[in-house]
C-alpha positions as CSV (number, residue, x, y, z in Angstrom):
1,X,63.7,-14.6,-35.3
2,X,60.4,-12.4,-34.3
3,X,60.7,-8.9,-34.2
4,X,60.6,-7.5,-30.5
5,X,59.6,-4.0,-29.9
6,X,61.4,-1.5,-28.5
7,X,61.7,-1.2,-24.4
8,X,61.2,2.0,-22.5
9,X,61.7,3.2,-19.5
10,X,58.9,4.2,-17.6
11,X,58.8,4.9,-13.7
12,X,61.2,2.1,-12.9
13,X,60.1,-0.9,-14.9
14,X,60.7,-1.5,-18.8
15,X,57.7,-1.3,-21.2
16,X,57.4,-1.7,-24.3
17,X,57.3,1.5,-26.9
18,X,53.6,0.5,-27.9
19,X,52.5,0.2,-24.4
20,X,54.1,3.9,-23.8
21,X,52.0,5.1,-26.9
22,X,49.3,3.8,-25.3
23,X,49.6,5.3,-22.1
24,X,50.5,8.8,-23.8
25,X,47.1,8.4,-25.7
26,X,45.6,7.9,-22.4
27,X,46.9,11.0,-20.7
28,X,46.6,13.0,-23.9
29,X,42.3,12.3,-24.0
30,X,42.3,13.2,-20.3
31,X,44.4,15.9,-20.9
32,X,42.0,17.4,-23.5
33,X,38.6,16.8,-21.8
34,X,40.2,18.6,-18.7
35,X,40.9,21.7,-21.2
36,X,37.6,21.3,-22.3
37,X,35.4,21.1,-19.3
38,X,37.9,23.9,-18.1
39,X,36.4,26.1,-21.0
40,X,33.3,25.4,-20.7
41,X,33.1,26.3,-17.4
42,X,34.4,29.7,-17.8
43,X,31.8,30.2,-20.6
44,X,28.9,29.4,-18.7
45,X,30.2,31.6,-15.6
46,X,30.9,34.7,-17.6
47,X,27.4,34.4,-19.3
48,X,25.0,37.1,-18.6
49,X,22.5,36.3,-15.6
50,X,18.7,35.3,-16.9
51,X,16.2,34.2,-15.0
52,X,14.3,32.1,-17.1
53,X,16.9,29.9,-17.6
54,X,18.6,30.6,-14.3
55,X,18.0,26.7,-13.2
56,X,18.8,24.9,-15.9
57,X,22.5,27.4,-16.0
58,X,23.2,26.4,-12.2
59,X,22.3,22.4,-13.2
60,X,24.7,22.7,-16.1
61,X,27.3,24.5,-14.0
62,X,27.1,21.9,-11.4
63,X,27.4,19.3,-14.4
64,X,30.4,20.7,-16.0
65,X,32.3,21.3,-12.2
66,X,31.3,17.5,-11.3
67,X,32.9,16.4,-14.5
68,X,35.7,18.8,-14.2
69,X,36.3,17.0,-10.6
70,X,36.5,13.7,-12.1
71,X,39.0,14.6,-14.4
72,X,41.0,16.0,-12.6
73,X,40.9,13.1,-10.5
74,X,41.5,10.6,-13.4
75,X,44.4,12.5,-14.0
76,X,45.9,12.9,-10.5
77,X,45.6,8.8,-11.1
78,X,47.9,9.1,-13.8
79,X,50.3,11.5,-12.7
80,X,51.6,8.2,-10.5
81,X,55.1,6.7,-11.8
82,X,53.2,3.5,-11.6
83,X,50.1,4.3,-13.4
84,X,49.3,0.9,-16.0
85,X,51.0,-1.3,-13.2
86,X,49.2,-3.3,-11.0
87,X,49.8,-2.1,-6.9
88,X,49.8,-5.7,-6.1
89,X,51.8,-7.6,-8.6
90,X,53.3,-4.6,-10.1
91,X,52.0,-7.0,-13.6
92,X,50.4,-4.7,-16.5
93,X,47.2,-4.0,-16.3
94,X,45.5,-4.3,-19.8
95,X,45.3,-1.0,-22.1
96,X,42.2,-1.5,-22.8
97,X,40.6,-2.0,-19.1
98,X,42.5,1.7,-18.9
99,X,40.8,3.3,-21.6
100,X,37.5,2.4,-20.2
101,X,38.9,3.2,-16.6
102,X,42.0,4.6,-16.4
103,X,42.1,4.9,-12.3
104,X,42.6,1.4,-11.9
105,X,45.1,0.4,-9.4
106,X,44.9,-3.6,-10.4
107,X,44.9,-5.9,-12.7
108,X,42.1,-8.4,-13.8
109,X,43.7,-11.2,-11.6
110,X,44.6,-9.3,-8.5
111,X,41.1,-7.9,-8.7
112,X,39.4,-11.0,-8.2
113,X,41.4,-12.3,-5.5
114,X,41.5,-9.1,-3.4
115,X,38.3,-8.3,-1.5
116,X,37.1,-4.9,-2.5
């Protein structure tokens, strides 16, 4: 007989421990790049004005708040009970496909057979 992994409950559906691992990683990168752009931010606001490099500090600012935004977006995304789960067949959608992009709402299939 195989060996079956442990099940989990997550949201309301079963998964499998791995999968939960997986999805914790997830979260747990996101996490960390929102503390991060969260510092940096704060750093380059409390630096001293200079106008030599007063441009390139406002680009950079701008830089660090757009990619704070997206985080913080990503992980709104994954605050949802039914974050890894496809919104139209409720199937998994691949690990993988969510490291790359973890606000995806479907999986490969339903993807291709709804019209964006």
């Amino acid at each position: 007989m195989g060996h079956r992994a442990p099940r989990l409950l997550w949201g309301a559906e079963l998964i499998t421990a791995s999968r939960s691992t997986e999805l914790d990683a997830i979260l747990a990168r996101f996490e960390e790049q929102y503390e991060a752009h969260t510092e940096r931010l704060g750093r380059l606001l409390s630096r001293r004005p200079d106008r030599r490099t007063a441009g390139h500090d406002m680009a950079e600012i701008r830089s660090c708040r757009r990619a704070l935004a997206e985080t913080a977006r990503i992980l709104q995304c994954m605050a949802d009970r039914d974050f890894g789960r496809c919104i139209h067949c409720a199937g998994d959608i691949p690990i993988e496909r969510l490291r790359r992009t973890p606000e995806l709402r479907c999986c490969p299939s339903c993807a291709q057979a709804v019209p964006a």
